[in-house]
C-alpha positions in Angstrom: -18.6 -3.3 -2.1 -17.8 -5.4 -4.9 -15.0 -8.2 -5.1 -11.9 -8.5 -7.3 -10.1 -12.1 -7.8 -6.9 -11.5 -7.0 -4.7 -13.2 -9.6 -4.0 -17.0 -9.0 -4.4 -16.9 -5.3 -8.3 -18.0 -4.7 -8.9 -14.4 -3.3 -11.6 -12.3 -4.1 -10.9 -8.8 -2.6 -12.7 -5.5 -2.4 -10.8 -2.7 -4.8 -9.6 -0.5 -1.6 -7.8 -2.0 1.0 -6.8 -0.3 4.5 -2.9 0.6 4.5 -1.7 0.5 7.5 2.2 2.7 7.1 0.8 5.7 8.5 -0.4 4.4 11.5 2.5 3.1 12.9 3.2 5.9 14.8 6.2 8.8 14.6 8.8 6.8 16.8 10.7 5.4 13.8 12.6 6.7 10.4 9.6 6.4 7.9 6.8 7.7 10.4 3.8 10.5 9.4 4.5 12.5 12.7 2.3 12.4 16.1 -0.6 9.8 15.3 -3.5 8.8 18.3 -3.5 5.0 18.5 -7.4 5.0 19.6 -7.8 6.9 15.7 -6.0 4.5 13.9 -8.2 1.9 15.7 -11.3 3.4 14.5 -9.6 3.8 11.8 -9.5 0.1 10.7 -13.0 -0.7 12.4 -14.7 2.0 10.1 -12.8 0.4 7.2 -14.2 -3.0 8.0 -17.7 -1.2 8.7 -17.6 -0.1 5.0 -17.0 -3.1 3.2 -13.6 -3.7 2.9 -12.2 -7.1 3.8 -8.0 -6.6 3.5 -5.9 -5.1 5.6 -2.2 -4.7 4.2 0.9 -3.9 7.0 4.5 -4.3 7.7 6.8 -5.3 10.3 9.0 -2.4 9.8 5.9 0.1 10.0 6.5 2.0 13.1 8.8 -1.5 14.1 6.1 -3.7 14.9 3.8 -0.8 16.4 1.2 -1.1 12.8 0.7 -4.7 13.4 -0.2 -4.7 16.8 -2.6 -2.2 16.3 -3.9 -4.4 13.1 -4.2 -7.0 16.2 -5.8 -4.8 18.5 -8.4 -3.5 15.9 -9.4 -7.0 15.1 -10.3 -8.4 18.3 -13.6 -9.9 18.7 -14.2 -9.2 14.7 -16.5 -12.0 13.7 -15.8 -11.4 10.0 -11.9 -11.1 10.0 -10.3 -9.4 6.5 -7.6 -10.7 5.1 -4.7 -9.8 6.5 -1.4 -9.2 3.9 2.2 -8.1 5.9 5.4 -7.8 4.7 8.9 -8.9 5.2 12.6 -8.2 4.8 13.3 -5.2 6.7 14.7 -5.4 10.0 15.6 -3.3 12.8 18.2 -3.5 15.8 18.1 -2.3 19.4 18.9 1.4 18.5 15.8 1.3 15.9 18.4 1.0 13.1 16.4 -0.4 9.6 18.4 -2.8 7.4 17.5 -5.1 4.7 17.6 -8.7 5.0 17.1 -11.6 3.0 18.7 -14.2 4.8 16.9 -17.5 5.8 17.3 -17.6 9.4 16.1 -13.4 9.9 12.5 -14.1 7.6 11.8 -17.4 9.5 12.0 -15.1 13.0 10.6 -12.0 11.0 7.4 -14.6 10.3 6.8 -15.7 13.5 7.3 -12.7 15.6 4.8 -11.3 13.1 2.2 -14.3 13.7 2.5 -13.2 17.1 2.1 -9.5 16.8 -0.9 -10.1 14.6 -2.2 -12.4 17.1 -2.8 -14.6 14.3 -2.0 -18.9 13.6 -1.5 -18.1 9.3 -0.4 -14.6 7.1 -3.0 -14.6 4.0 -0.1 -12.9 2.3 3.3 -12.7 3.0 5.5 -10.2 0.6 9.0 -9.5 0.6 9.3 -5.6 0.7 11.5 -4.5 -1.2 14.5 -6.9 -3.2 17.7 -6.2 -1.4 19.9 -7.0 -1.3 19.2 -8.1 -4.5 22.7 -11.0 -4.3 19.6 -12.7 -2.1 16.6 -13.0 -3.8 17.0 -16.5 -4.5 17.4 -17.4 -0.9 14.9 -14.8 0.1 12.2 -16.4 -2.7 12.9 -20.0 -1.3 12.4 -18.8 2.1 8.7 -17.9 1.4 8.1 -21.1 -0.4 9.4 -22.5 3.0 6.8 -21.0 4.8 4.0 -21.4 2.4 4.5 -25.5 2.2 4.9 -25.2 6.3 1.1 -23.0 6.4 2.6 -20.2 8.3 1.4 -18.0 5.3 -0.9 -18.7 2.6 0.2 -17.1 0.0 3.7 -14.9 -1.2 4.5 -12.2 -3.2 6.6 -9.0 -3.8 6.8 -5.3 -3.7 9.1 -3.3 -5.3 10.3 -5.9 -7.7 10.7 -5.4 -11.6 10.2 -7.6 -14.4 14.0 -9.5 -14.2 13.5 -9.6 -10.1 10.0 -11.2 -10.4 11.5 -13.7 -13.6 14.2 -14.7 -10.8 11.6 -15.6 -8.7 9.7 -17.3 -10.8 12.0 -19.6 -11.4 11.8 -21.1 -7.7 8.3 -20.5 -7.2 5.3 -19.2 -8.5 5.0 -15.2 -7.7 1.2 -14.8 -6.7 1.2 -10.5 -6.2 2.7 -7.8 -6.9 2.8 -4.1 -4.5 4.5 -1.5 -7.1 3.8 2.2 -6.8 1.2 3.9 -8.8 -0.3 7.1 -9.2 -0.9 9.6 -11.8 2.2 11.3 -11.1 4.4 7.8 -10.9 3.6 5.6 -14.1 6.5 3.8 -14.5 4.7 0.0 -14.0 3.0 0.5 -16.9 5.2 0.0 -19.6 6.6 -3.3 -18.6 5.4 -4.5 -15.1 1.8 -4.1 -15.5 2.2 -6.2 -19.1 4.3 -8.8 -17.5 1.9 -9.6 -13.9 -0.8 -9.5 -17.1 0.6 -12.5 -18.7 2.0 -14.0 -15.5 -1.5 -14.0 -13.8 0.0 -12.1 -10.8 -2.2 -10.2 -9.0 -1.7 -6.2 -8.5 -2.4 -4.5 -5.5 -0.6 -0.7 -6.0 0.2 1.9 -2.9 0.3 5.2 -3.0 -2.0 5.9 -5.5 -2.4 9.7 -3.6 1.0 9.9 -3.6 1.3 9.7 0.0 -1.5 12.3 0.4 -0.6 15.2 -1.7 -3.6 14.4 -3.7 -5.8 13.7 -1.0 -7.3 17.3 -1.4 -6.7 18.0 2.7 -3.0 19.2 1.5 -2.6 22.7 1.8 0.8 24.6 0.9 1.0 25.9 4.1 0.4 22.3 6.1 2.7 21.0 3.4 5.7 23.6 4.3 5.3 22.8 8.0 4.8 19.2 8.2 6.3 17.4 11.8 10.0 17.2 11.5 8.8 13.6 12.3 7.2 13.2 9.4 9.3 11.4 6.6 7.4 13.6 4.0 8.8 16.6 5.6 12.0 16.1 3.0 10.4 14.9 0.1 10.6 16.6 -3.2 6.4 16.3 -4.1 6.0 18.4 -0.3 8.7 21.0 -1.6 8.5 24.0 -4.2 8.4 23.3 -7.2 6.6 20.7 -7.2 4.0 21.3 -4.5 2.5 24.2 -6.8 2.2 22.1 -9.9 0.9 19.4 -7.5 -2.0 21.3 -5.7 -2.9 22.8 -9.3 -3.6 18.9 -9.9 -5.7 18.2 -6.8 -7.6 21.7 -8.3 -8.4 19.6 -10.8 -9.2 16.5 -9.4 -11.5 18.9 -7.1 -13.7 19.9 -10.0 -14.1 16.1 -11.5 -15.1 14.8 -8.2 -17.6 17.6 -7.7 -19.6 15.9 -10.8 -19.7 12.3 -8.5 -20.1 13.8 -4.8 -16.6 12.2 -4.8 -13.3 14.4 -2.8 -10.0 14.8 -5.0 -8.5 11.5 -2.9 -11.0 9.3 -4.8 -10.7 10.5 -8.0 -7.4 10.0 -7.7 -7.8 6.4 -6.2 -10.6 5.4 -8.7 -7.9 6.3 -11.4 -5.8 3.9 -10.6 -8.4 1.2 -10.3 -9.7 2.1 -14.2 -6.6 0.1 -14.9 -7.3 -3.6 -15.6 -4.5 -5.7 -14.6 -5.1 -3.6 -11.0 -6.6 -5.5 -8.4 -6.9 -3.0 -5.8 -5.6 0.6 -4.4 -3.7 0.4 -0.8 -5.2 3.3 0.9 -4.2 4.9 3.9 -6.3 6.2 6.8 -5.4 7.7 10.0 -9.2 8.5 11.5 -12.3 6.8 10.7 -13.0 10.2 8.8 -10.4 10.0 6.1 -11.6 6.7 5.4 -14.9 8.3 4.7 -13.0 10.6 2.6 -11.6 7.8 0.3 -13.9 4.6 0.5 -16.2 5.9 -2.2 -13.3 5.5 -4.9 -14.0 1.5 -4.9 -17.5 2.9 -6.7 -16.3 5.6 -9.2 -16.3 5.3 -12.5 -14.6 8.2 -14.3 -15.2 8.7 -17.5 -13.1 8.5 -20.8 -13.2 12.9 -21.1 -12.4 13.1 -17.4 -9.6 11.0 -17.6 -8.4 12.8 -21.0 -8.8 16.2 -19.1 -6.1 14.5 -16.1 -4.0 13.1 -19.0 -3.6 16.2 -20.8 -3.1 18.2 -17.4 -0.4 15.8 -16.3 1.6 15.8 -19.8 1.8 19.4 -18.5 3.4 18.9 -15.7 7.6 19.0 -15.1 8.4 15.5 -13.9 
């Protein structure tokens, strides 16, 4: 598979990586329902199989549960992938999520991480998302913190806009960037994208199947009954309207990938990664088969009509 440098960090990663959300079971507010911890092991180990060498996690995904199985999945590896985690969301004894930036909670949210990832150094450490936003300042020089003390080796942000990442800047240098991005959810491109451009920050987007709708193993039926688990269960891309004008898009998607043996995940993927200032796609994977079902996206090329053809379907489409 080949290798993307990844802005000014040193990194050369492959254009997929292995998200690691879904995995982290259905025992907490954000979970994908019911999910076999021995799959998601496989999971990763297929993942590593096929080439891909970074692994991106959480804390807060499934409270800890993703990054011990990140752990678990890596043991005896000879040739360990980076490993990228996040910070800044923290939970209490009643499973309770809340947002913190403080100095003191990201210190202990580091560690305890180090320890769950069964791991002396975090190849990149990201604050999750900027709130409260009062604290970005003290979050920011926080991370430099633990970059200059080599707990990580690298920090960056998700969620963050052009004035949040400028704020940053200003204490340290902001080497990455996780936004969003998908056909259906373009809103990086008109100023964010530009901006980690010029900056030199590297890009590495999630969702780009809009948290599997455009997988092509979505049906309206499966869609309407998800696990009242399931955090998807209540959002509006899962729900009438929008689920019909969605799976008339994965229609779509279905008939360009049938012209590179490719499923409607990867096309959907690979458009993503035909942007430039992309490094790499976050993609999910729950069982060593669906990430057979997406790996082949790091490979496709679409071309300019098949892209016109999703363009002019998605101008279509109610937003």
């Amino acid at each position: 598979m080949e290798k993307r440098r990844f802005g000014s960090t040193g990194m050369e990663i492959t254009p997929i990586g292995f998200g690691s959300w879904a995995i982290g079971g259905e025992n907490w507010s954000h979970g994908w329902g019911p999910q076999d911890d021995n799959k998601a092991v496989e999971a990763i180990e297929r993942a590593l199989e096929r080439g891909i060498n970074w692994i991106d996690t959480a804390a807060v995904y499934g409270l800890g549960h993703s990054e011990e199985l990140v752990a678990k999945a890596l043991q005896g590896t000879a040739e360990k992938p980076y490993i990228f985690t996040k910070c800044a969301l923290v939970w209490d004894s009643s499973r309770q999520i809340t947002n913190s930036l403080k100095r003191d909670s990201l210190w202990r949210e580091c560690e305890t991480s180090l320890m769950r990832l069964k791991t002396d150094v975090i190849d990149l450490y990201q604050i999750h998302w900027p709130s409260p936003e009062e604290d970005i300042e003290t979050g920011w020089r926080t991370m430099a913190e633990l970059k200059e003390e080599g707990l990580v080796k690298h920090i960056g942000v998700s969620n963050f806009d052009v004035e949040q990442m400028k704020r940053a800047q200003a204490i340290a240098p902001v080497e990455s960037l996780q936004p969003p991005y998908s056909m259906l959810r373009r809103g990086i491109e008109q100023e964010i994208l530009p901006f980690c451009m010029e900056q030199n920050i590297g890009v590495i987007v999630y969702s780009p199947m809009l948290s599997g709708m455009l997988s092509g193993n979505m049906t309206r039926e499966r869609a309407l009954n998800l696990p009242k688990n399931d955090w998807r269960r209540n959002n509006k891309e899962f729900q009438e309207p929008r689920l019909g004008h969605n799976l008339e898009l994965v229609e779509l998607l279905r008939q360009i990938g049938k012209e590179h043996d490719a499923s409607p995940g990867e096309v959907a993927i690979a458009w993503t990664l035909r942007n430039p200032v992309v490094t790499g796609a976050i993609v999910g994977g729950r069982s060593a088969g669906q990430v057979e079902g997406t790996v082949g996206a790091a490979s496709l090329q679409l071309t300019q009509k098949e892209q016109n053809r999703i363009e002019s379907f998605v101008s279509t489409m109610p937003m």
